[in-house]
C-alpha positions, -999 to +999 in steps of 0.1 A: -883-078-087-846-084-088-822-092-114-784-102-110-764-089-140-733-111-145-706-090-162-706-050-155-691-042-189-703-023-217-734-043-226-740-055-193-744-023-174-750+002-208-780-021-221-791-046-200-787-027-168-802+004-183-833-014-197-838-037-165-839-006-143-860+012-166-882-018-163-881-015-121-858-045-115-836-041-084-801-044-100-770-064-083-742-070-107-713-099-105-682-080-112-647-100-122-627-084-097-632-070-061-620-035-070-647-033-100-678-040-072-659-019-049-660+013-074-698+003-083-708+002-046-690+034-040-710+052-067-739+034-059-750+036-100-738+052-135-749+070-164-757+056-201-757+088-225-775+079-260-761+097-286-784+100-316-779+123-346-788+157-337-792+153-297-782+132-266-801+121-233-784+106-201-803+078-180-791+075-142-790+039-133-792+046-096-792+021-063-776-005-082-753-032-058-720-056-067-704-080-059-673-098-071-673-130-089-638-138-061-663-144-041-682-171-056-705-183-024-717-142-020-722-140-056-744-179-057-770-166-033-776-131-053-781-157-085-803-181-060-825-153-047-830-131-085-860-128-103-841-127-139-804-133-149-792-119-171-753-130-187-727-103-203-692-112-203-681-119-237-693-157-258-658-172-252-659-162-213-692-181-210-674-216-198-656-189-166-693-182-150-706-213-161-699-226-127-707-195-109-741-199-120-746-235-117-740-231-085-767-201-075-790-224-098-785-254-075-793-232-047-828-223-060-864-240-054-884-221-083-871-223-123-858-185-134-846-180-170-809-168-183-806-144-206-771-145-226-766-108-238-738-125-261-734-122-295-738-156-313-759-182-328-773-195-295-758-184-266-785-196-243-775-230-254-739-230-250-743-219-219-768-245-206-745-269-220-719-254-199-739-255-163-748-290-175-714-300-180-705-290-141-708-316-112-750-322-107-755-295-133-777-317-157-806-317-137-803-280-124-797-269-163-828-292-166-850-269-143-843-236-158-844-214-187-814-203-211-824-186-242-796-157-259-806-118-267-799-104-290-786-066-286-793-042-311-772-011-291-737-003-297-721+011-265-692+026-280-669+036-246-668+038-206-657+072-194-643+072-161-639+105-141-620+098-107-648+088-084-679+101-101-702+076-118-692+060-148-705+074-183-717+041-205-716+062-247-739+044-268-767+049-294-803+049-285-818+011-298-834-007-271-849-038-284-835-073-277-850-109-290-852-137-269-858-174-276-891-177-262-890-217-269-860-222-241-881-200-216-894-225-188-914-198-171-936-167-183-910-142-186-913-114-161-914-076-182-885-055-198-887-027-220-873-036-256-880-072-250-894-093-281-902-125-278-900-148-307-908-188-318-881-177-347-847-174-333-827-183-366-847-157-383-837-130-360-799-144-361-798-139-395-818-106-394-788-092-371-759-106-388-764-104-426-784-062-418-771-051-389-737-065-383-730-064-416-741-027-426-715-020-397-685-039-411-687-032-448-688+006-435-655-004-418-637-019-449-650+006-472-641+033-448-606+021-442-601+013-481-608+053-485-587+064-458-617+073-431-610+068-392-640+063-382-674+048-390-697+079-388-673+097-412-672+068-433-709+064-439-714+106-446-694+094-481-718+092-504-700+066-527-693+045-495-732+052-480-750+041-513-729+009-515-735-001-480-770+007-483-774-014-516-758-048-504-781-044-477-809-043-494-796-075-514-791-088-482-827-082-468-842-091-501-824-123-496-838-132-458-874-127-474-872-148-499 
């Protein structure tokens, strides 16, 4: 199985990556510059460190391949030829690749799905309505799945050491919903995949618990002084108010 990975940032190689190799998937990534696939080639993988409360573990993301997006026609027939795509470059970069991958699609005989590893209320759809904005891309959006995912890891930092493999710092969540109504074909295994007929539901879930536990820790941190958020939420005044207007919050999605 192979899966092109467009975007070789923080999500896109310190969760997606990670959990598609875990999963077997041979990985190729689609880089924004030349020099990014060159240093990727050269180390030929990287490391995602999880950093949990009392201990850490380090994953090697090995026999991994890139190749720039400046060279759109080599970059099309990795898309044309993948098993899975998945998308990570930022929700408002999404109309950049849109082309890009309208053009691998075009190039292909058998539907694959898009996965948008974005941020947002549907992703997957924004970004179908990008391809089928492009020149012929109706019917190839037509023919293939886009659905969002939804990423429950922070990766906090990239650590670069001269020419060793880079170091992706995040915490150890793995799961990730995905639209299973805009699939058009039985999606192929990952690990932390869940698959769900209630999209809006898992928006919601992540933006009013888990987005929002994150940023009231911020404002109350910053309001007391604190730098940072794991220093912020040790405060017991700050932890117990954060945890209360999250509980409002889930009480709220259940009814």
């Amino acid at each position: 199985m192979k899966a092109v990975v467009v975007g070789a940032g923080r999500i896109g190689c310190g969760f997606a990556g990670e959990l598609l190799h875990r999963s077997g998937y041979e990985l190729v990534f689609v880089t924004r510059t030349a020099a990014h696939a060159a240093r990727l080639n050269r180390s030929g993988g990287y490391v995602v460190r999880l950093v949990g409360p009392r201990s850490s573990e380090e994953h090697e993301v090995r026999d991994v391949r890139a190749v720039p997006a400046t060279n759109p026609r080599l970059a099309a027939s990795e898309i044309a030829t993948a098993d899975l795509i998945a998308i990570s470059v930022g929700p408002t970069r999404l109309d950049q690749v849109a082309p890009l991958i309208a053009a691998g699609l075009a190039r292909r005989r058998k539907p694959v799905n898009v996965l948008a590893f974005e941020n947002g209320t549907d992703p997957g759809g924004r970004l179908r309505e990008l391809v089928a904005a492009t020149p012929g891309g109706e019917s190839i959006a037509s023919r293939h799945g886009f659905s969002g995912a939804l990423v429950t890891r922070i990766v906090a930092r990239r650590i670069d050491d001269g020419d060793r493999p880079p170091v992706f710092v995040g915490d150890p969540p793995d799961t990730f919903a995905v639209d299973r109504r805009r699939l058009v074909c039985p999606p192929l295994p990952i690990e932390g995949m869940v698959l769900t007929d209630d999209w809006d539901g898992w928006v919601c879930r992540k933006l009013f618990l888990f987005s929002a536990g994150h940023v009231m820790t911020a404002y109350l941190g910053h309001l007391k002084g604190y730098h940072y958020i794991h220093s912020a939420i040790r405060d017991p005044e700050i932890r117990a108010a954060v945890l209360g207007a999250m509980a409002e919050a889930q009480a709220g999605l259940a009814r």
